[in-house]
N, C-alpha and C positions, 0 to 999 in steps of 0.2 A: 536500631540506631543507625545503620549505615542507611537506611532509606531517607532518614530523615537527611545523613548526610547532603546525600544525590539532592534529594528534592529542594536542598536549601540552597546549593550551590547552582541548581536550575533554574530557581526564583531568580537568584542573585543575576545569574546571566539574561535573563528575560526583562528584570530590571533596567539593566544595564541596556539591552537592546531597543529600551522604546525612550530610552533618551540619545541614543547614539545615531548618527546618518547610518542609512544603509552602505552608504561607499565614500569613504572619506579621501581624499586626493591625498597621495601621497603617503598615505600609512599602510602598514605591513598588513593588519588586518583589525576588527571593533568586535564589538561584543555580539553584534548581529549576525556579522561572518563567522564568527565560534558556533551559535547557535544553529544558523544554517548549514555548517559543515558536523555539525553532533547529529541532525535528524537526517542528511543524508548517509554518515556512516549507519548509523541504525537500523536508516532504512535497506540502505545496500546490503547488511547483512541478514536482515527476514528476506531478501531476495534470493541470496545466492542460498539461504540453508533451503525456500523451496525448490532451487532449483537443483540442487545435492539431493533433495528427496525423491524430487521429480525422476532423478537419475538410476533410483536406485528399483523404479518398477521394473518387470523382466517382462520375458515373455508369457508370467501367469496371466491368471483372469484376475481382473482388477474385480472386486467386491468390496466390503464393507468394511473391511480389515485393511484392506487396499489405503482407502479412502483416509481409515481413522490413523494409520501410520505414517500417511504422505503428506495431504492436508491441514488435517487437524493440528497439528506442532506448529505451523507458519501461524493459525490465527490465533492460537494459544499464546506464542512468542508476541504478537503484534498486541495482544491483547495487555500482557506482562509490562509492557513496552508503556503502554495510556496508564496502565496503573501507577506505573515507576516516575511515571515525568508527570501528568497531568495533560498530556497532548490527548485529542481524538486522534484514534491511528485506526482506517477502516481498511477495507480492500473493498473496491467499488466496479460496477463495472456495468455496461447498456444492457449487454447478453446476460444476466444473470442466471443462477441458477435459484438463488435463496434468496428473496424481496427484499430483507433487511439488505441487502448491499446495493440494491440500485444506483446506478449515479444520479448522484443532484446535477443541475445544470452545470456547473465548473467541471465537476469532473467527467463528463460527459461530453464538454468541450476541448479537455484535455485530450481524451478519447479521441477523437474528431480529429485534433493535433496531431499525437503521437501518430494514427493511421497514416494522415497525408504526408505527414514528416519525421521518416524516419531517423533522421539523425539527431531527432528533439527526442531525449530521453528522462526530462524534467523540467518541473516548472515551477516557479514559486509567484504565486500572484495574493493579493487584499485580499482580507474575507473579513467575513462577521460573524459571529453565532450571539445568536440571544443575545444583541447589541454588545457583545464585548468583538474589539477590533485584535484583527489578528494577520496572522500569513497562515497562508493553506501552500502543502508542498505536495505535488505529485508524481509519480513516479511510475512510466510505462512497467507492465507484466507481460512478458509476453509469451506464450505459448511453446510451449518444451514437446518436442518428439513423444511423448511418455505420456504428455496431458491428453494427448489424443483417446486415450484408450478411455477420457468419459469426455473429452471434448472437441471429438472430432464428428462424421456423420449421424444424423440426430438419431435413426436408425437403429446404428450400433454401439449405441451405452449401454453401459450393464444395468440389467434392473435393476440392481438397489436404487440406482439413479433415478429410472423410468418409474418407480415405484412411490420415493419418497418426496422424488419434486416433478409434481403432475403438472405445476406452471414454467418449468424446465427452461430458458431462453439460450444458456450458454454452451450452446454446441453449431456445429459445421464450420468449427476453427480449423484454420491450415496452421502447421506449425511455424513460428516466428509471428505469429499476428498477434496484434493488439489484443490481450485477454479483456487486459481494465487497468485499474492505475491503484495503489497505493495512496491514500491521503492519510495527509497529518495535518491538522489544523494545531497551531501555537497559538494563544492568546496571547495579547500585549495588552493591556489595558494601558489606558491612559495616566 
């Protein structure tokens, strides 16, 4: 029942937002700025729990257990996250490690962004999927001290790594770099 709640009141607000301006003069805030500020909280917080996880590797060897306890919870949550709302919510990124995340051209340009401009830490720009109109939100990942230990010289990944992704792209990060971006694609139909 309560899902149905969320998801009816998420309708209602998406509703709302493709009859409403994006920026109304004068007003405190519309349904579109509600919307926009619900997928940045969300998204900020699959952020900060990777980056709490991130935190919590030590000086072991990072292996598989590593992986399934640090990881695995951020895309599980982001995943929880598309289920609950209807949003696509990916983590994307050029260096990949896993094909399914590639960036599409947008996020791939965001990428490009966020690199040259560090003090650009999201973007919300048009999109489309399969002709329904939408906003696509993205949001810089960047690189944690800790991430090193599968994403730093290509080299020195643990084999599980070496072993399970032989087309491996996302290593010889420095820490604070650009990993990839978070998207969330919202639909608005018309």
């Amino acid at each position: 029942m309560k899902r149905f709640v969320i998801a009816g009141a998420i309708a209602s607000v998406l509703v709302a937002a493709c009859q409403t301006p994006t920026s109304t003069p004068n007003a405190v805030s519309t349904p579109a700025d509600t919307l926009r500020s619900h997928v940045a909280i969300e998204i900020g917080g699959i952020d900060a729990m990777r980056i709490g996880l991130a935190g919590t590797i030590g000086s072991e060897s990072v292996d598989a257990e590593t992986f399934a306890r640090v990881c695995k919870p951020v895309g599980q949550r982001a995943a929880a996250l598309a289920q609950s709302t209807g949003w696509e919510v990916r983590q994307m990124a050029v260096k990949y490690r896993n094909p399914a995340n590639a960036a599409d051209s947008l996020a791939a340009d965001a990428i490009h962004r966020f690199t040259e401009r560090p003090g650009i830490d999201t973007l919300w720009v048009r999109d489309a999927r399969a002709g329904v109109p939408g906003w696509r939100y993205l949001q810089r990942i960047e690189v944690e001290p800790t991430c090193l230990a599968c994403h730093g010289a290509r080299d020195s990944r643990p084999a599980f790594v070496q072993e399970k992704y032989a087309d491996d792209r996302a290593y010889d990060f420095d820490a604070g770099d650009v990993r990839g971006v978070y998207s969330v694609f919202v639909a608005m139909p018309r």
